[in-house]
N, C-alpha and C positions, 0 to 999 in steps of 0.2 A: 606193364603199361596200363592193364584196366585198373587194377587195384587204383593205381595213383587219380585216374579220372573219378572213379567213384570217390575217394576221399577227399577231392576238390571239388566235387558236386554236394556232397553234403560239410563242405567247412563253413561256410555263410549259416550255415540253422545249428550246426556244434557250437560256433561263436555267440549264435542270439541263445541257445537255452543255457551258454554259461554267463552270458551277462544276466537274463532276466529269470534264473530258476528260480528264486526264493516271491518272486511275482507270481509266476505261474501256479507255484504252488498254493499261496494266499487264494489266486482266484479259482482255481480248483477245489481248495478248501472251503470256501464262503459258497461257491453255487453250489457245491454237495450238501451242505449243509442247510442253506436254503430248499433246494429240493427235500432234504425229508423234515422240514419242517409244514411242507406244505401239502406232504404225502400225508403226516401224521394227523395236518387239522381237515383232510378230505377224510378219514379214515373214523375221524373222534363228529364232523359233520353228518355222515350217514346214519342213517335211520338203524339204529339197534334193535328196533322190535320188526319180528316180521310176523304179518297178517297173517301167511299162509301156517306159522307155525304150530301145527299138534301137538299138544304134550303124551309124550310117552307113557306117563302114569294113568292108568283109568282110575275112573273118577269113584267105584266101590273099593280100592285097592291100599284108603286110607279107615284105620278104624274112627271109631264115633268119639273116643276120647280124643286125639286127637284133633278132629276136627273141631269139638269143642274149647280146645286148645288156642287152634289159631281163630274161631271167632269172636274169642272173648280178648283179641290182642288192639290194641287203640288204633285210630286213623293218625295221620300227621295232622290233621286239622283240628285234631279233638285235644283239650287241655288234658294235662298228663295229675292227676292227683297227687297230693305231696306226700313224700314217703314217708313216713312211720317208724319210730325205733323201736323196739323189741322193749318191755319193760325192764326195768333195769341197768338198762344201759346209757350211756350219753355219747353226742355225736360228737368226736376230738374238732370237729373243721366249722362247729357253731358258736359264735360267740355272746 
């Protein structure tokens, strides 16, 4: 006798999730997917650089060549000089 009460307590919501499964599932599927899309653009908005951070490297720990290296490397604001072919050779992609 309980079984039977329990199975006519829940027949009313076994009948709605078999008419309306392929709905639920859509709107399960659109708000999960909206959720990480809006996890992803809080995630890609936050501040990537952090103030407090120290770099691990000390600062004698690189040699002079080196450094000479990345000081002689252009800014993005500075025009880039046109490159140069080697004597003797021609560029295939210049017409």
């Amino acid at each position: 006798m309980k079984n039977a009460n329990v199975s006519l307590s829940f027949k009313p919501l076994v009948n709605l999730f078999r008419r309306f499964h392929m709905t639920f599932f859509i709107v399960i599927l659109a708000g999960g997917l909206a959720y990480a899309v809006m996890l992803f653009t809080t995630i890609l908005n936050e501040s990537s650089v952090d103030t407090t951070y120290t770099s691990p490297i000390e600062a004698g720990s690189i040699d002079q060549a080196t450094l000479d290296r990345i000081k002689a490397l252009h800014t993005s604001d500075e025009t880039v000089p046109t490159p140069t072919n080697p004597s003797g050779r021609i560029n295939p992609f210049s017409e």
